[in-house]
C-alpha positions in Angstrom: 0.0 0.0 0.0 2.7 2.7 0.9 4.5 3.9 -2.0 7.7 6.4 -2.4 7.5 9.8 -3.5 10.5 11.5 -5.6 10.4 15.0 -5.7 12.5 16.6 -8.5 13.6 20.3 -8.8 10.0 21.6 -7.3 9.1 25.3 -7.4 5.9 26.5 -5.9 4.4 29.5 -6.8 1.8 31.9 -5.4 0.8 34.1 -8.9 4.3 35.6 -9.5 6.3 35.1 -6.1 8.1 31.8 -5.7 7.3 30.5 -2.4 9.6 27.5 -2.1 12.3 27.0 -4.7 14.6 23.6 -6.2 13.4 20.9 -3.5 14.6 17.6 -4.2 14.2 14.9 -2.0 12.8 11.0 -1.4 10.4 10.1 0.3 10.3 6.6 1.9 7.6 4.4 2.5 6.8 2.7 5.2 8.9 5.6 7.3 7.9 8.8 8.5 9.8 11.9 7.3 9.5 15.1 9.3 9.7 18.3 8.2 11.5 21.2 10.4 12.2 24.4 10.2 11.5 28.5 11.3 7.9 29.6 10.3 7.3 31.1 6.8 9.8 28.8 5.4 7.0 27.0 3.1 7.1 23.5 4.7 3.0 23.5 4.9 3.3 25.1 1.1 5.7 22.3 0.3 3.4 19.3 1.9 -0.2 20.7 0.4 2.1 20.5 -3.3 2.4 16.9 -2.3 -1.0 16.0 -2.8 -2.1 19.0 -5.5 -3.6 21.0 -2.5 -1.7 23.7 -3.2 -3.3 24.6 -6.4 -6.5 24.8 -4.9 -5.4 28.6 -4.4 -6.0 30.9 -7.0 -3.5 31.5 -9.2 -1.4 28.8 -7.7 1.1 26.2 -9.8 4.0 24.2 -9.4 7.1 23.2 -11.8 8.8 20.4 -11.3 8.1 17.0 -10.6 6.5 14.8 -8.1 6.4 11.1 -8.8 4.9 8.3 -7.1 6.0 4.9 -8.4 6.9 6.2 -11.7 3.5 8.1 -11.6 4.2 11.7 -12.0 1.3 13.3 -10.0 1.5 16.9 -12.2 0.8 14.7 -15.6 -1.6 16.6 -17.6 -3.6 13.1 -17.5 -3.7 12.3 -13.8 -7.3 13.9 -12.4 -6.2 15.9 -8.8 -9.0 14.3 -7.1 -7.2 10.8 -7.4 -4.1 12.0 -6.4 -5.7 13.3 -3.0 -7.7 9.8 -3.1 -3.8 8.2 -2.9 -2.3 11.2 -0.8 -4.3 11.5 2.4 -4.0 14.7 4.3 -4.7 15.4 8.3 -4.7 19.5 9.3 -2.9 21.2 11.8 -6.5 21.6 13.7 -8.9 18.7 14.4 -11.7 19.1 11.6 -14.4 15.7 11.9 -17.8 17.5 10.1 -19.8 18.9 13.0 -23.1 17.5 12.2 -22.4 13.8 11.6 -21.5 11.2 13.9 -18.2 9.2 14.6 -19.8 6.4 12.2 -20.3 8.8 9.2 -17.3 11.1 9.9 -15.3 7.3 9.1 -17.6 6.7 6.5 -17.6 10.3 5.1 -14.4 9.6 2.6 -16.6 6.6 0.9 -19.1 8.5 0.2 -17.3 11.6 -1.8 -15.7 8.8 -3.6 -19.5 7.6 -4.9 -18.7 4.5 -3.9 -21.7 2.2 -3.6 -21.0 -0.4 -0.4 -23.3 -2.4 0.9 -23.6 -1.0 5.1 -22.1 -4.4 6.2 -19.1 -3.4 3.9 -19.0 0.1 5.7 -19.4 -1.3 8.9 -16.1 -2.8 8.0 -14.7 0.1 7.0 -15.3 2.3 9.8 -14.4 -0.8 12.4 -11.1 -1.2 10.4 -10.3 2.3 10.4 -11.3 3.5 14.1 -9.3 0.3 15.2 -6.8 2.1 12.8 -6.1 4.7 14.7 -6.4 3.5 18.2 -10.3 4.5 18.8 -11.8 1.5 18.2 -11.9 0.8 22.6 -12.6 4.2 23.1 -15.5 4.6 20.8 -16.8 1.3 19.6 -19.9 1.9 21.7 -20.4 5.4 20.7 -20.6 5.4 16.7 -23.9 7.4 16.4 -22.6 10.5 19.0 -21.6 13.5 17.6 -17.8 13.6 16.3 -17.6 16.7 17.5 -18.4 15.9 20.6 -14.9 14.5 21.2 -12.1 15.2 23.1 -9.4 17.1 21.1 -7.0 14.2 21.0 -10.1 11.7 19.8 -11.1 14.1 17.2 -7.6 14.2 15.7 -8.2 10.7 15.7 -11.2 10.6 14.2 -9.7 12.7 11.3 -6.5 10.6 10.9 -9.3 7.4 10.9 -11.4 9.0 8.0 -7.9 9.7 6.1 -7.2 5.9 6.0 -10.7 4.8 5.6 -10.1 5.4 2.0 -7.1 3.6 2.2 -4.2 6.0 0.8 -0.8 5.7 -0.1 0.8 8.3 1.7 -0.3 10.4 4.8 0.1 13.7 5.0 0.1 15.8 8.8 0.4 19.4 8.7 1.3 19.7 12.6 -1.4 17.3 14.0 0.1 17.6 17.4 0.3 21.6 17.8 -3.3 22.3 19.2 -3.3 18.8 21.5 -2.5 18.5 25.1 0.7 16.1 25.9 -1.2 13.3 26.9 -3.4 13.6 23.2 0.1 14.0 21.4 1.7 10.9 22.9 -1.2 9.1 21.4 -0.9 10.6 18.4 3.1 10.1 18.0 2.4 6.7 19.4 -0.4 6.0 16.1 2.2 7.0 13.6 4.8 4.5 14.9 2.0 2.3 13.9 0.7 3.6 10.9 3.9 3.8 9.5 4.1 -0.1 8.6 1.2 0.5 6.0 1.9 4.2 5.1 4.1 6.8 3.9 4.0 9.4 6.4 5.1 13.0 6.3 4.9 15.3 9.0 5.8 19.2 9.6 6.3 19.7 13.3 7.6 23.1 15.1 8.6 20.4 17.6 12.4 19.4 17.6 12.0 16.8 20.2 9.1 15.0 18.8 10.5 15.0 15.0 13.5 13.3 16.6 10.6 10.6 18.2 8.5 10.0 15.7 10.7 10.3 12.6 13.0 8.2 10.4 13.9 11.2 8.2 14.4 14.5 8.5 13.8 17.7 5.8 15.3 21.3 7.2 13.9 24.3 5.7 14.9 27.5 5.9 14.7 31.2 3.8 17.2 33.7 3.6 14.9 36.7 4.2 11.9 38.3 4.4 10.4 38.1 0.7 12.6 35.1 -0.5 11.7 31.9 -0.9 11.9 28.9 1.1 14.3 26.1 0.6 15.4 22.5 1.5 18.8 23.3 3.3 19.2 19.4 4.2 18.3 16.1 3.9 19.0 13.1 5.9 17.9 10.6 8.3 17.1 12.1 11.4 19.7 10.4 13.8 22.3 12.4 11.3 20.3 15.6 11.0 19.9 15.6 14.9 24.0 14.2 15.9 25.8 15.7 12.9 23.8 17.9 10.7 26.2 18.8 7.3 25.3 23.0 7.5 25.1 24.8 10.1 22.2 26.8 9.9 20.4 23.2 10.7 22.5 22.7 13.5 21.6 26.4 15.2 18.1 25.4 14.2 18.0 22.6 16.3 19.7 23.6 19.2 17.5 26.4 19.7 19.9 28.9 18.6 16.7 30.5 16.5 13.6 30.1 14.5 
């Protein structure tokens, strides 16, 4: 099911201003890869390109190339809407839709895809998927309760459970942890350990200490200055990035020394 993404020479653009520039990098499956670095450096930019978010924007576009399995995702034949079907993304804040239930927040992802199932089949589905992401115990007995009725950590759960209902290739987390209390975020870091052995997982995290946790490799971004675009400075896996980092701007980045 997980697959490896190769980014090629990527350029993201808002209308004229180049917002990240010449990224380059592999992305592993079955691993997670973290992505660090000051704010305003375009690591969210960067991840939302990953799955043709980005363009969502007006006036919005990449060069470049993203490939999955020898797929590349900005072929004027691939349709957008199966790229996200492949490329799963969870946001920064907990989002289940406020007027369904656990059940059809799981089941929610089926349905956009018009696929007609037969309610053992999603029964399956949602069981699989809540089970998924560690919610199954929690909530087994309370499928037809609002979704938003949930704790914050349960409804980041929730989410990350309706992401993989649809079963995707590669999950996307645009800082899943930032609005969760510790106890939430250990459950969280603790899912993608497990996750990881059927996904592709990328992650931007402000957090030094849990990218060095959770993570098997790390991406530093940085940007020269206000008004210039962002940039990969590094590339490794994250015992190296975090022991012996090759520039040093990544090494004063992780020690605190700013950002």
């Amino acid at each position: 099911m997980a697959k490896r993404i190769d980014v090629k020479d990527l350029d993201i653009y808002y209308g004229s201003f180049r917002a990240v520039q010449s990224v380059s990098m592999t992305i592993q499956p079955r691993a997670v890869t973290a992505l660090i670095g000051p704010s305003g450096c375009g690591k969210s930019t960067y991840l939302r390109a990953l799955n043709r978010m980005h363009e969502l924007m007006p006036g919005a576009r990449v060069e470049g190339k993203v490939v999955m399995d020898d797929e590349d995702l900005y072929d004027s034949d691939i349709d957008p809407v199966d790229v996200r079907k492949q490329v799963g993304m969870v946001f920064q804040r907990p989002n289940p839709f406020p007027t369904m239930s656990v059940y059809e927040n799981v089941a929610a992802g089926l349905r956009l895809n018009n696929k007609r199932m037969k309610k053992s089949a999603v029964d399956e589905v949602v069981e699989r998927s809540l089970r998924g992401a560690n919610l199954w115990e929690e909530l087994g007995g309370r499928l037809h309760k609002p979704g938003s009725g949930l704790s914050g950590g349960q409804q980041q759960r929730l989410c990350i459970a309706r992401a993989i209902a649809v079963e995707p290739a590669v999950l996307l987390m645009d800082e899943p942890c930032s609005a969760l209390d510790p106890l939430s975020t250990h459950a969280i870091e603790d899912l993608m350990a497990e996750l990881k052995k059927d996904y592709t997982i990328v992650i931007v995290t402000h957090n030094m200490q849990q990218a060095a946790r959770v993570s098997n490799y790390t991406g530093f971004f940085n940007i020269a200055g206000t008004g210039q675009p962002g940039e990969l400075v590094e590339f490794d896996e994250t015992q190296t990035i975090f022991s012996t980092p090759t520039h040093a701007a990544t090494e004063d980045y992780i020690s605190g020394r700013f950002g």
